[in-house]
PDB file of the backbone (N, CA, C, O) and the ligand in Angstrom, with CONECT records:
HET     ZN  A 101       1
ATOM      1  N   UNK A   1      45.639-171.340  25.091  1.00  0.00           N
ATOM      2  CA  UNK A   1      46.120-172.662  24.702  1.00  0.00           C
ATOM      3  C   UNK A   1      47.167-172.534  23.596  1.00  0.00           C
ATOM      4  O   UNK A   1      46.978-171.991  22.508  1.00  0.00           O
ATOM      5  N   UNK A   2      48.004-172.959  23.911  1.00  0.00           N
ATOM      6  CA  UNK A   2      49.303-173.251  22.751  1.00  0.00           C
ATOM      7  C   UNK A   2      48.728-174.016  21.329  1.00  0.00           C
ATOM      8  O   UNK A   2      47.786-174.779  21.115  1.00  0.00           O
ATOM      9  N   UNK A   3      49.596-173.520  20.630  1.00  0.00           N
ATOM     10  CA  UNK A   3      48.947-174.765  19.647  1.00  0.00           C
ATOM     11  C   UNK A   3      50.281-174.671  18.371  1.00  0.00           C
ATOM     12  O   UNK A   3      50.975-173.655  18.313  1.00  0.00           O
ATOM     13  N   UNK A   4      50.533-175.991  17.293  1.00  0.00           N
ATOM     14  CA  UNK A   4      51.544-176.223  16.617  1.00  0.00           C
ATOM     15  C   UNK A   4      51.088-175.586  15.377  1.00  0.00           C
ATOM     16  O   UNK A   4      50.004-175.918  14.895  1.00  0.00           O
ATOM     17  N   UNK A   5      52.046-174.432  14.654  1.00  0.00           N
ATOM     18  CA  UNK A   5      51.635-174.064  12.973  1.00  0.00           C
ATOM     19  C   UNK A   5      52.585-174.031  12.485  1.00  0.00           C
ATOM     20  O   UNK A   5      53.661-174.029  13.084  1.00  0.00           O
ATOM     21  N   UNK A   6      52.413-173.988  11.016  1.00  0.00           N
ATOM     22  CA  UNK A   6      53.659-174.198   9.950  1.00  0.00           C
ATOM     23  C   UNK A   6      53.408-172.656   9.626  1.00  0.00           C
ATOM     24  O   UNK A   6      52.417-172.088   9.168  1.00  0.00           O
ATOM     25  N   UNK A   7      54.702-172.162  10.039  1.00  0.00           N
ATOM     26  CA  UNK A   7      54.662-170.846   9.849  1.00  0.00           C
ATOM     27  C   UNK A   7      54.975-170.988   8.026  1.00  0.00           C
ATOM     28  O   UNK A   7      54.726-170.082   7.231  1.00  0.00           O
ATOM     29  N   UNK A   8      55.323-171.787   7.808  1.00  0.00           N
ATOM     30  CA  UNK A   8      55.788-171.935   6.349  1.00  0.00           C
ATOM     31  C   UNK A   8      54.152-171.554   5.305  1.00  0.00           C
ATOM     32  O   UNK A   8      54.163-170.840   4.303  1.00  0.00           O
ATOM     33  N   UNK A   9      53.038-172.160   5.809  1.00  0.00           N
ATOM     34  CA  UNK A   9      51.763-171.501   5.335  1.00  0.00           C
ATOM     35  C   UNK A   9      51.804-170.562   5.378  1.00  0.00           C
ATOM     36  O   UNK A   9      51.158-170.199   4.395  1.00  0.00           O
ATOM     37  N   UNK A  10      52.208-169.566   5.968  1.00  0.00           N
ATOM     38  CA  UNK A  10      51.942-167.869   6.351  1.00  0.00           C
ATOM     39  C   UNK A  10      52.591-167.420   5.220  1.00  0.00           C
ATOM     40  O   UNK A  10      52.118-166.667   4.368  1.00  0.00           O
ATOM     41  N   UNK A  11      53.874-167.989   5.247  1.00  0.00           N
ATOM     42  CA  UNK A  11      54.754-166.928   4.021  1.00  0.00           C
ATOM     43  C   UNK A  11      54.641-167.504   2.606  1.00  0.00           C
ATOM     44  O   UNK A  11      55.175-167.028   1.605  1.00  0.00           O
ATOM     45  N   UNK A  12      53.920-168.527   2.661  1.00  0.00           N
ATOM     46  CA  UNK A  12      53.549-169.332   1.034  1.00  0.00           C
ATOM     47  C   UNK A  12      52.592-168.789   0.695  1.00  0.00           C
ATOM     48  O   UNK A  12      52.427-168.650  -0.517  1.00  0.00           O
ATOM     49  N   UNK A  13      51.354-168.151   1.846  1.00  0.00           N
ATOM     50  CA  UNK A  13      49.988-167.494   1.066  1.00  0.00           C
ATOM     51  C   UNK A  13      50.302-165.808   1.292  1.00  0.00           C
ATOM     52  O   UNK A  13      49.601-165.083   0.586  1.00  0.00           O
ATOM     53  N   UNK A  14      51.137-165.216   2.068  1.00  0.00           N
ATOM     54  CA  UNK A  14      52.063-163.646   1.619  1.00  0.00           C
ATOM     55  C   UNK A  14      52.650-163.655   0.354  1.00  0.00           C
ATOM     56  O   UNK A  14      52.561-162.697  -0.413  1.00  0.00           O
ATOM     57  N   UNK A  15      53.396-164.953   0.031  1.00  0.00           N
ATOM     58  CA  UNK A  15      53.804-164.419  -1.483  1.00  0.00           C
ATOM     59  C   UNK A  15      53.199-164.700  -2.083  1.00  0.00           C
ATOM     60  O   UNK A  15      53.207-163.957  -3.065  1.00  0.00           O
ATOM     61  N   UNK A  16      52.167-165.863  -2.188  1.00  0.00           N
ATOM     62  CA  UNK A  16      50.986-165.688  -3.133  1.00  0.00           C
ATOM     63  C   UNK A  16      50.485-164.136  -3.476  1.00  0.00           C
ATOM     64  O   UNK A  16      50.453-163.691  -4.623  1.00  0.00           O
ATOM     65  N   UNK A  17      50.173-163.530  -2.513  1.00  0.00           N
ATOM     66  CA  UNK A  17      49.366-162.356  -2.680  1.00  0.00           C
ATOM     67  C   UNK A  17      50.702-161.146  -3.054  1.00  0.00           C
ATOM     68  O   UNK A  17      50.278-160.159  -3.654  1.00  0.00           O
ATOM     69  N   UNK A  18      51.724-161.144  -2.858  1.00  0.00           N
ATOM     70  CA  UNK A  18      52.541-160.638  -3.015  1.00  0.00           C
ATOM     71  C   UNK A  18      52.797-160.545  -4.772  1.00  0.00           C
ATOM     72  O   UNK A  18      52.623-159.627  -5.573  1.00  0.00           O
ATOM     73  N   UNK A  19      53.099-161.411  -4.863  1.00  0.00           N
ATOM     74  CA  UNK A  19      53.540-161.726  -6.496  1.00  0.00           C
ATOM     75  C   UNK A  19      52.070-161.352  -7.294  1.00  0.00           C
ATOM     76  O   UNK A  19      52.220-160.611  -8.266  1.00  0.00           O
ATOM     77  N   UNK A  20      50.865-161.720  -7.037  1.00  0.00           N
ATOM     78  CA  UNK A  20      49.618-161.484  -7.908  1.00  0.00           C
ATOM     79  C   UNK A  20      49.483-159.953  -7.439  1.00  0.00           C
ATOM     80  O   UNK A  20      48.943-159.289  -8.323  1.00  0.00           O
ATOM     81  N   UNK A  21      49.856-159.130  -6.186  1.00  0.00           N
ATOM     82  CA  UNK A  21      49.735-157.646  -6.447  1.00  0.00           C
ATOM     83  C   UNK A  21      50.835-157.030  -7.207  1.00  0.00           C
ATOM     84  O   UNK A  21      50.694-155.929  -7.741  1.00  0.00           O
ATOM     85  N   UNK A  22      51.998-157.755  -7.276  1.00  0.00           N
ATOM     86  CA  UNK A  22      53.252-157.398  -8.306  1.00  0.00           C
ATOM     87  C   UNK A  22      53.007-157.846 -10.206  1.00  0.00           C
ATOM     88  O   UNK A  22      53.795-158.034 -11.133  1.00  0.00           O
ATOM     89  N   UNK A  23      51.631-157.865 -10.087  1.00  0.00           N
ATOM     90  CA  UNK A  23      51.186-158.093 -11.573  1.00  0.00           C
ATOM     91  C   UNK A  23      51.713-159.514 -12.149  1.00  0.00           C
ATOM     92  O   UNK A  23      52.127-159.530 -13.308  1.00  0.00           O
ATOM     93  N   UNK A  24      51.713-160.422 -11.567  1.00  0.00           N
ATOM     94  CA  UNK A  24      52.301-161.673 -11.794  1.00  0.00           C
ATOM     95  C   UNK A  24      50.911-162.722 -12.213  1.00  0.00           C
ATOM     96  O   UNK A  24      50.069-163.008 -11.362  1.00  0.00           O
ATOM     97  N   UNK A  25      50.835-163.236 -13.672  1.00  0.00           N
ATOM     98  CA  UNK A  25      49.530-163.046 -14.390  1.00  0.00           C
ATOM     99  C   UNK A  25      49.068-164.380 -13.675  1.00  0.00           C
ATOM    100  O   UNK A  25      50.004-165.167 -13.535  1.00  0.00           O
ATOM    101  N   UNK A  26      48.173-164.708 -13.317  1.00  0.00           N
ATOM    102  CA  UNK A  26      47.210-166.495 -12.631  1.00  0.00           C
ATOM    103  C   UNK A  26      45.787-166.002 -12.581  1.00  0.00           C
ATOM    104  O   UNK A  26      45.346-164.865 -12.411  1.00  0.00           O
ATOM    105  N   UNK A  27      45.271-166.995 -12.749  1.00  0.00           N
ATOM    106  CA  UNK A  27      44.009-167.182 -12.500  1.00  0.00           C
ATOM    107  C   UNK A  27      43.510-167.047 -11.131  1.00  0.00           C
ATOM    108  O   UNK A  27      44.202-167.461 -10.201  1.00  0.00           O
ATOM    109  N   UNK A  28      42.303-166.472 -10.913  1.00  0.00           N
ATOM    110  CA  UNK A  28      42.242-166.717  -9.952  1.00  0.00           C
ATOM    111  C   UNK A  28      40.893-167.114  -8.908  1.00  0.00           C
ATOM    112  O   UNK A  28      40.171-166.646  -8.029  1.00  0.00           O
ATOM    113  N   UNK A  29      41.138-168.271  -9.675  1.00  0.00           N
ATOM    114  CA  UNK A  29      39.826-169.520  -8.968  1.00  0.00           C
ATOM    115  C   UNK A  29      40.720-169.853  -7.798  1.00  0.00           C
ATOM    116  O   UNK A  29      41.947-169.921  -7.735  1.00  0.00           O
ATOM    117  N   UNK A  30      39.771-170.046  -6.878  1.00  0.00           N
ATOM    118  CA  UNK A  30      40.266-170.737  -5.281  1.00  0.00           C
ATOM    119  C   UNK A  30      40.760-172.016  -5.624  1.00  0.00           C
ATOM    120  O   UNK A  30      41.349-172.385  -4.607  1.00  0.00           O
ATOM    121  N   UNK A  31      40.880-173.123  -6.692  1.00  0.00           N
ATOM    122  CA  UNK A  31      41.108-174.079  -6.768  1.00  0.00           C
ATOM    123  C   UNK A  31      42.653-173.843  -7.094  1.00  0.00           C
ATOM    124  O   UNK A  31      43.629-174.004  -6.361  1.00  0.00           O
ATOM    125  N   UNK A  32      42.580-173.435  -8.352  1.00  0.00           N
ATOM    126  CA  UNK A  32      43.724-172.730  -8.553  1.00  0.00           C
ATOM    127  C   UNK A  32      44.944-172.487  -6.978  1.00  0.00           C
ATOM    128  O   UNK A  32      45.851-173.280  -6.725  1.00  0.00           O
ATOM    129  N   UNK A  33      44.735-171.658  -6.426  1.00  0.00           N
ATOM    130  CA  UNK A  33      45.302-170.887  -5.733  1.00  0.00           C
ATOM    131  C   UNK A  33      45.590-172.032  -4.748  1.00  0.00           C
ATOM    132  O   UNK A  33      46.722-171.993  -4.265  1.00  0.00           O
ATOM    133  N   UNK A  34      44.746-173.110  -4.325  1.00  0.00           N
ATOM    134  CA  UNK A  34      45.236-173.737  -3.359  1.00  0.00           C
ATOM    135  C   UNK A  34      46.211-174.823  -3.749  1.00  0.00           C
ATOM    136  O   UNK A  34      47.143-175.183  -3.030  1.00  0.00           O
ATOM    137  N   UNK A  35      45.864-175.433  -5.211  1.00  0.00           N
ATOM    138  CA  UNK A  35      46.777-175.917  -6.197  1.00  0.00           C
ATOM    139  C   UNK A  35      48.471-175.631  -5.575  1.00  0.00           C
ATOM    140  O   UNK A  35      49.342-176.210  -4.926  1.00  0.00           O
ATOM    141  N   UNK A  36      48.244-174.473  -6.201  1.00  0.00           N
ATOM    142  CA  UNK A  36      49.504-173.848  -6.039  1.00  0.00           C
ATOM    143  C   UNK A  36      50.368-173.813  -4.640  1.00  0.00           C
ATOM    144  O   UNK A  36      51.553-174.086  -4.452  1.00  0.00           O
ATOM    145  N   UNK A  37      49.391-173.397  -3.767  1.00  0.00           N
ATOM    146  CA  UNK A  37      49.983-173.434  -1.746  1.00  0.00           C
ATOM    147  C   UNK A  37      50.351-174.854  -1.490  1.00  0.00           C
ATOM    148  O   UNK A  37      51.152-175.187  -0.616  1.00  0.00           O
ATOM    149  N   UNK A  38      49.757-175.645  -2.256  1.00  0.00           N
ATOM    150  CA  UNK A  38      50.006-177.250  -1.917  1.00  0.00           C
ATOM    151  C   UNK A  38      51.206-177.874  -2.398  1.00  0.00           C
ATOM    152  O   UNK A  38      51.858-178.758  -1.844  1.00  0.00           O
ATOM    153  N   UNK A  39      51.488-177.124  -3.852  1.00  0.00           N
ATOM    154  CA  UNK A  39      52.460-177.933  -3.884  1.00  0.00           C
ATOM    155  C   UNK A  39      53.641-177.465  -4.116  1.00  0.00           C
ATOM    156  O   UNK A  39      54.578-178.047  -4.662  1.00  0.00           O
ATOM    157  N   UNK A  40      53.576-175.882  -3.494  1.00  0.00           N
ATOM    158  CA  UNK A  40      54.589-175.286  -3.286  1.00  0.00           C
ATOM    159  C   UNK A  40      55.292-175.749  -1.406  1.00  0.00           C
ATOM    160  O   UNK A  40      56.450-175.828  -0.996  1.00  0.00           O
ATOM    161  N   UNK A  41      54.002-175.949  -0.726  1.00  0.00           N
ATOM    162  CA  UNK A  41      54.000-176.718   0.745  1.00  0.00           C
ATOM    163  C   UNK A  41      54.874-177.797   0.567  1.00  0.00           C
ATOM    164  O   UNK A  41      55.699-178.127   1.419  1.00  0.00           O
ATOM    165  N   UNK A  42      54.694-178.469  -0.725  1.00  0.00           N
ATOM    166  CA  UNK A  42      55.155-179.797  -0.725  1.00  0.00           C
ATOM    167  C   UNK A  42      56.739-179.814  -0.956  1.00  0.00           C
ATOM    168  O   UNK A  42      57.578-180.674  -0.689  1.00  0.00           O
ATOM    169  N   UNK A  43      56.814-178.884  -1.392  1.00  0.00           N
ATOM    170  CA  UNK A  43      58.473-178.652  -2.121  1.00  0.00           C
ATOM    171  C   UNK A  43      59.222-178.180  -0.494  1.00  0.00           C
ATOM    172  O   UNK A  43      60.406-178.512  -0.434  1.00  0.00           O
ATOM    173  N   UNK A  44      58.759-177.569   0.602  1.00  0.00           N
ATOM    174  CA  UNK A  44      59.300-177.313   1.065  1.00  0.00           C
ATOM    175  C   UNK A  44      59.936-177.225   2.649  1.00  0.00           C
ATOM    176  O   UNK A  44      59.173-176.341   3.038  1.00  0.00           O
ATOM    177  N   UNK A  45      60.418-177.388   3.321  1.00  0.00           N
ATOM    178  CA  UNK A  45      60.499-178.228   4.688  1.00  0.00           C
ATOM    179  C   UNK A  45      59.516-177.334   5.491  1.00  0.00           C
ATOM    180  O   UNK A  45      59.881-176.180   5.718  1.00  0.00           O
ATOM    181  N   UNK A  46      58.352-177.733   5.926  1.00  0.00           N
ATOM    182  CA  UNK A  46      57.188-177.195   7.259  1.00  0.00           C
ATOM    183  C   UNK A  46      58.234-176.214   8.258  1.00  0.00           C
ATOM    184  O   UNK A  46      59.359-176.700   8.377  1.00  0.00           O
ATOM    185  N   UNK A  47      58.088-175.383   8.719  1.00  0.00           N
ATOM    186  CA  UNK A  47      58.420-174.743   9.728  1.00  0.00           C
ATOM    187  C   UNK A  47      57.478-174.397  10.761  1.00  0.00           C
ATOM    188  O   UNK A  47      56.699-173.444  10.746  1.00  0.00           O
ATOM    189  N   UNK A  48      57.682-175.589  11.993  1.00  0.00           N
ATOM    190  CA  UNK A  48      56.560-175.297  13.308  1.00  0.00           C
ATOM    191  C   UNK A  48      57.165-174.164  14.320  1.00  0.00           C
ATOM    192  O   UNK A  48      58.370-174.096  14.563  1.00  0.00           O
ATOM    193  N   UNK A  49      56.594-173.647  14.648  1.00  0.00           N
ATOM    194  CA  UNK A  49      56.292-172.898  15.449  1.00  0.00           C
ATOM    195  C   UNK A  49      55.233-173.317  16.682  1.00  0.00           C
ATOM    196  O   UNK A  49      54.347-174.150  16.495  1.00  0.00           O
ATOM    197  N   UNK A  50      55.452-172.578  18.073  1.00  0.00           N
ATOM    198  CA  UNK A  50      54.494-172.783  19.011  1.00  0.00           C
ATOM    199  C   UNK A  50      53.590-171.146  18.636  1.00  0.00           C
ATOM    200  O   UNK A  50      54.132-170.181  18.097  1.00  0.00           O
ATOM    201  N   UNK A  51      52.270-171.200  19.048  1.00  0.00           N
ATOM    202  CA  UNK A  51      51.506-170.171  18.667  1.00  0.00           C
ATOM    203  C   UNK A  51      50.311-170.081  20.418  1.00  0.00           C
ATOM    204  O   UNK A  51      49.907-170.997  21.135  1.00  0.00           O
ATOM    205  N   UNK A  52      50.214-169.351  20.463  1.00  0.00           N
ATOM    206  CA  UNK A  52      49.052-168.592  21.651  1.00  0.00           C
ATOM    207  C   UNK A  52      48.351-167.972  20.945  1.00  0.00           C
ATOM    208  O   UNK A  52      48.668-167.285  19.974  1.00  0.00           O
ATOM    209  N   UNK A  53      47.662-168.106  21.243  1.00  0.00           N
ATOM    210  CA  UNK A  53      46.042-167.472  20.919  1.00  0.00           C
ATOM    211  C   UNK A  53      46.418-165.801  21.283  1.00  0.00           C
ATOM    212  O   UNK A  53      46.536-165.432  22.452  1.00  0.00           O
ATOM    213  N   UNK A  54      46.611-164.719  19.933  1.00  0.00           N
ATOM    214  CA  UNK A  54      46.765-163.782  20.174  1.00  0.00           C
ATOM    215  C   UNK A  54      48.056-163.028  20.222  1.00  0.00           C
ATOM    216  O   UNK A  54      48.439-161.877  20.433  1.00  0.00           O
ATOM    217  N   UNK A  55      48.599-164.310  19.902  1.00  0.00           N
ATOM    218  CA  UNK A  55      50.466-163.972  20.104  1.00  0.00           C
ATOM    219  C   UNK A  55      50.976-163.540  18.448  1.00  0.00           C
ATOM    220  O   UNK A  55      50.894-164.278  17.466  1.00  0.00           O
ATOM    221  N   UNK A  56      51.367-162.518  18.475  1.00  0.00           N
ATOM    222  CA  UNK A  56      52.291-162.166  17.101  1.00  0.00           C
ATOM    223  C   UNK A  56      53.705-163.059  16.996  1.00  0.00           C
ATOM    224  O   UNK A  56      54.384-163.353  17.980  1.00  0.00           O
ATOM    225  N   UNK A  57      53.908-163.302  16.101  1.00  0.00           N
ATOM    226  CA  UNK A  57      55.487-163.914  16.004  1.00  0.00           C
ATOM    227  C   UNK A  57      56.221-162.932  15.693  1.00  0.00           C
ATOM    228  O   UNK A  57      56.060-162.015  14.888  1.00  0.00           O
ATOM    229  N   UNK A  58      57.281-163.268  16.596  1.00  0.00           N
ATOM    230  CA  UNK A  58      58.338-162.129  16.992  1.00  0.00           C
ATOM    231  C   UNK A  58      59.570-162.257  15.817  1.00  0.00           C
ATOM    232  O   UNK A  58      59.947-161.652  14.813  1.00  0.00           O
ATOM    233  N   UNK A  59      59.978-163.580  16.709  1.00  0.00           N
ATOM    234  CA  UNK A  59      60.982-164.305  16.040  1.00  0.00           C
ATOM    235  C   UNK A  59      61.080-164.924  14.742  1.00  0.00           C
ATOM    236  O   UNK A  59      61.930-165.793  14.547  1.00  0.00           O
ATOM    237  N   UNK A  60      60.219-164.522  13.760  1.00  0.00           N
ATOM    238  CA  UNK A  60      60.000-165.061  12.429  1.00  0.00           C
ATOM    239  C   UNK A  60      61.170-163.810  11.349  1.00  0.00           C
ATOM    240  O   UNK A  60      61.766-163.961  10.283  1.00  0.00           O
ATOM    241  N   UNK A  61      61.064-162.840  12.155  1.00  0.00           N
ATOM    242  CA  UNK A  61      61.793-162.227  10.549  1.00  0.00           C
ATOM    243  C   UNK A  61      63.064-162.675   9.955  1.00  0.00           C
ATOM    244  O   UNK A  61      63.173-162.641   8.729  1.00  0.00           O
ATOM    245  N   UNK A  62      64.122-163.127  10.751  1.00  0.00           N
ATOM    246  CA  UNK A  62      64.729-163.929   9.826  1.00  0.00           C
ATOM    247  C   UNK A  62      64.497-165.038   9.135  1.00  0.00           C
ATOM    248  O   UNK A  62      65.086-165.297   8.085  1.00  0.00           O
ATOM    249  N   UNK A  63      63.397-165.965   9.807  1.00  0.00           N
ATOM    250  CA  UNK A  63      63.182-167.155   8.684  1.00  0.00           C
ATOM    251  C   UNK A  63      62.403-166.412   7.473  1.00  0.00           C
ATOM    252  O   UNK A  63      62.587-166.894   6.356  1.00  0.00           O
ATOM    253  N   UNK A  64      61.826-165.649   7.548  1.00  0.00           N
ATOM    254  CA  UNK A  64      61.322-164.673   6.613  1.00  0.00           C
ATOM    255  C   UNK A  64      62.166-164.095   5.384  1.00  0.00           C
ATOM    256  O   UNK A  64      61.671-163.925   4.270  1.00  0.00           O
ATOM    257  N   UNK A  65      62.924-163.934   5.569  1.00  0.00           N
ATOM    258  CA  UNK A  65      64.030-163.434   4.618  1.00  0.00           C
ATOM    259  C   UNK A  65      64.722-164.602   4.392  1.00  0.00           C
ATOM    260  O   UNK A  65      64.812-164.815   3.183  1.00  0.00           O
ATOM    261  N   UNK A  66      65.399-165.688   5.270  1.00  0.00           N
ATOM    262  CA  UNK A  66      65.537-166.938   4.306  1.00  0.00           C
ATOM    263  C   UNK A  66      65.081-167.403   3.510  1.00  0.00           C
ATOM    264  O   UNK A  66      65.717-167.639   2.483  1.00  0.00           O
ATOM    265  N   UNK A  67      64.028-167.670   3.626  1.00  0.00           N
ATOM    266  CA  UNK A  67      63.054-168.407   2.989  1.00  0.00           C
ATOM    267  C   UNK A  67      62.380-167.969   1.627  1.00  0.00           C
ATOM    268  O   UNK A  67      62.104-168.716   0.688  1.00  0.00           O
ATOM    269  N   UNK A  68      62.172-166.608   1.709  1.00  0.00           N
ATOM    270  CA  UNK A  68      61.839-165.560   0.982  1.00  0.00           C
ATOM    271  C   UNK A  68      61.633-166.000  -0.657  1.00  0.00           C
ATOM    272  O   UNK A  68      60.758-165.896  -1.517  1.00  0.00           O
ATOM    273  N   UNK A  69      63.294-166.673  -0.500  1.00  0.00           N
ATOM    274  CA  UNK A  69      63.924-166.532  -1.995  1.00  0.00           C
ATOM    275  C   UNK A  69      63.382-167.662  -2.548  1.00  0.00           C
ATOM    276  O   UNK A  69      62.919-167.647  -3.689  1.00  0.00           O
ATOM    277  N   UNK A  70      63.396-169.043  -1.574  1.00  0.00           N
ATOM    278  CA  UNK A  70      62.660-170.203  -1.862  1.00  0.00           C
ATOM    279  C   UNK A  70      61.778-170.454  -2.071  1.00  0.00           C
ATOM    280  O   UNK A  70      61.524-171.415  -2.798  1.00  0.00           O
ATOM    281  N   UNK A  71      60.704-169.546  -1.414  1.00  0.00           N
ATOM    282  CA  UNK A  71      59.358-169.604  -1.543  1.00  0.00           C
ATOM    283  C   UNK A  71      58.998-169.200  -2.890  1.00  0.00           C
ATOM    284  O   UNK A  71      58.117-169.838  -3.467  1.00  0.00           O
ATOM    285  N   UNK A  72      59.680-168.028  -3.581  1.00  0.00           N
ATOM    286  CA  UNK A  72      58.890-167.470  -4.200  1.00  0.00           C
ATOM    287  C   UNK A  72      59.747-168.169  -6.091  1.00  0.00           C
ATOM    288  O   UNK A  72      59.393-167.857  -7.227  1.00  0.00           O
ATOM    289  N   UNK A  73      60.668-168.950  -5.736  1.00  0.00           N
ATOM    290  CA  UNK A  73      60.807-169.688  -6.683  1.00  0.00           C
ATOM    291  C   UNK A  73      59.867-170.774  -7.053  1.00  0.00           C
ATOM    292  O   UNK A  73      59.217-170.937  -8.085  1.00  0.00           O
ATOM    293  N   UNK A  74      59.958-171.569  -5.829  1.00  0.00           N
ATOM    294  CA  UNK A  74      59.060-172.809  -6.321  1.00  0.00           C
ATOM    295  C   UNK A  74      57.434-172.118  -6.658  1.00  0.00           C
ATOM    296  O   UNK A  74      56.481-172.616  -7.258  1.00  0.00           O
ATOM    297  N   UNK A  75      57.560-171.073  -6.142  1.00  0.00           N
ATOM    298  CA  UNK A  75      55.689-170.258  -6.275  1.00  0.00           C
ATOM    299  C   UNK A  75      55.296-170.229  -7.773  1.00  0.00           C
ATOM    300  O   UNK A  75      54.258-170.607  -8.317  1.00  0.00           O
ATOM    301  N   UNK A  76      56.565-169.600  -8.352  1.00  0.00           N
ATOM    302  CA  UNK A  76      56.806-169.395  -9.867  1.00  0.00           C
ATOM    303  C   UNK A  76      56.459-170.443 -10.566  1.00  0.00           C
ATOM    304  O   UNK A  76      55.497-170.489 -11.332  1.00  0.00           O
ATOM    305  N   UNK A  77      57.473-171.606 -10.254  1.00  0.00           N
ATOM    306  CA  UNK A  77      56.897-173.113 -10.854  1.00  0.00           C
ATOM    307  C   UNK A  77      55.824-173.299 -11.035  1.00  0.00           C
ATOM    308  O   UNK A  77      55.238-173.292 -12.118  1.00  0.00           O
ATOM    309  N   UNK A  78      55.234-173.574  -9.567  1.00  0.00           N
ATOM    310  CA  UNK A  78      53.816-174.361  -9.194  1.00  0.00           C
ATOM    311  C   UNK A  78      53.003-173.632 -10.200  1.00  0.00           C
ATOM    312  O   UNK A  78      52.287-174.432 -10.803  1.00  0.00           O
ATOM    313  N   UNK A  79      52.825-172.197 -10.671  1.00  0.00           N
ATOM    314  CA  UNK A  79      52.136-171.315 -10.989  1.00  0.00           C
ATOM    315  C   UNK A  79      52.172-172.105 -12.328  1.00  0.00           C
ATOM    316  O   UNK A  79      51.450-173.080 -12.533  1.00  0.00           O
ATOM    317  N   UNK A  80      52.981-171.659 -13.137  1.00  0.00           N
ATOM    318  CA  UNK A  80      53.206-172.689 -14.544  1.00  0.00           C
ATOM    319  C   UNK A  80      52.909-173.745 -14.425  1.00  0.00           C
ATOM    320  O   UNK A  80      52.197-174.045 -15.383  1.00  0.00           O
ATOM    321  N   UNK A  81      53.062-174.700 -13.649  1.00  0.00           N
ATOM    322  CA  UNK A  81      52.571-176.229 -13.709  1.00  0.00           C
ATOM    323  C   UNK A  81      50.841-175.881 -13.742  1.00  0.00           C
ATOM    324  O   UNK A  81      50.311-176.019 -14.845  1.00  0.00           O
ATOM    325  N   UNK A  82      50.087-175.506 -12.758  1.00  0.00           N
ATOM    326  CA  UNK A  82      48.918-175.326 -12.854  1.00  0.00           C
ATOM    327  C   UNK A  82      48.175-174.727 -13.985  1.00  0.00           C
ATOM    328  O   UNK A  82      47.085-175.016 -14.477  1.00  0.00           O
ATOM    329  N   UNK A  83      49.081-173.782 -14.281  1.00  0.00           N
ATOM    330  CA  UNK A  83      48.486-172.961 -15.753  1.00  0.00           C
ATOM    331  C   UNK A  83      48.217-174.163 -16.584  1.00  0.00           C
ATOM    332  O   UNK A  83      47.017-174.406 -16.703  1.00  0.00           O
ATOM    333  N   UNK A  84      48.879-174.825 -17.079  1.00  0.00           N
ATOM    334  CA  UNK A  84      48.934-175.960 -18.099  1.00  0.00           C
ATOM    335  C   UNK A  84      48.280-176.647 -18.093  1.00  0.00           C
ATOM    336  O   UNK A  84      47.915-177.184 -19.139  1.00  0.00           O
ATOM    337  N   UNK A  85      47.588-177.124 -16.366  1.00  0.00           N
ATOM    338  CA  UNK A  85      46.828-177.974 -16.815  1.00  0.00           C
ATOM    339  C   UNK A  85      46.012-177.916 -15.300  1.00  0.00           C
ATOM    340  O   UNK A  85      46.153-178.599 -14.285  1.00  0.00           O
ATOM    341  N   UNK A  86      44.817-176.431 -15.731  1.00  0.00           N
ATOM    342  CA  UNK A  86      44.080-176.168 -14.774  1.00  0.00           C
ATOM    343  C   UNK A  86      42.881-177.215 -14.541  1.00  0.00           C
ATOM    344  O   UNK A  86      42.384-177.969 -15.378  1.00  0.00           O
ATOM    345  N   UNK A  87      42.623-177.098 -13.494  1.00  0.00           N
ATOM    346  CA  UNK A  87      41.688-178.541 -13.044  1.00  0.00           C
ATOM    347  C   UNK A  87      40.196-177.884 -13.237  1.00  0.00           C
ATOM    348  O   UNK A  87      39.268-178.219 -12.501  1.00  0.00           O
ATOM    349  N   UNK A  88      40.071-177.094 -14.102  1.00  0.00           N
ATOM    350  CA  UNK A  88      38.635-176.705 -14.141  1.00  0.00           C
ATOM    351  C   UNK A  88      38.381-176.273 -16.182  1.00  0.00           C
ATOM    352  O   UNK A  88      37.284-175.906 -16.604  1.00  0.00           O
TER     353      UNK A  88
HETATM  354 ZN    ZN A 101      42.623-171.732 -12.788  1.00  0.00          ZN2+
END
């Protein structure tokens, strides 16, 4: 069965993990972290994709490297906004 995803989730929670294995200092409560995917999501236009059950995406590495640079700016932000004023 086909089904619709925002490939844009995929590369918002890669650089999450990307940047926190590049020593990039956050907390790291799940609240936190989703904080951050949300409203870095929010900053940025969804990218759908069709998906199969089992199917790798082929055709993603260039939006991958577009995007790259965007993602991991607003990531930076969101990160500071949350620091300031963690919900726990
Ligand atoms: Zn926190």
């Amino acid at each position: 069965m086909s089904k619709l995803h925002n490939y844009m989730e995929d590369m918002v929670q890669e650089t999450y993990e990307d940047l926190l294995s590049q020593g990039q200092k956050f907390c790291g409560y799940d609240k936190c972290r989703l904080d951050v995917l949300a409203m870095v999501l929010n900053q940025l236009p969804a990218k759908y994709v069709v998906t199969q059950k089992g199917t790798v995406y082929t055709k993603l590495q260039t939006l991958n490297l577009q995007f790259k640079t965007d993602v991991l700016k607003e990531m930076v932000k969101a990160m500071r906004t949350v620091s300031k004023k963690p919900r726990h």
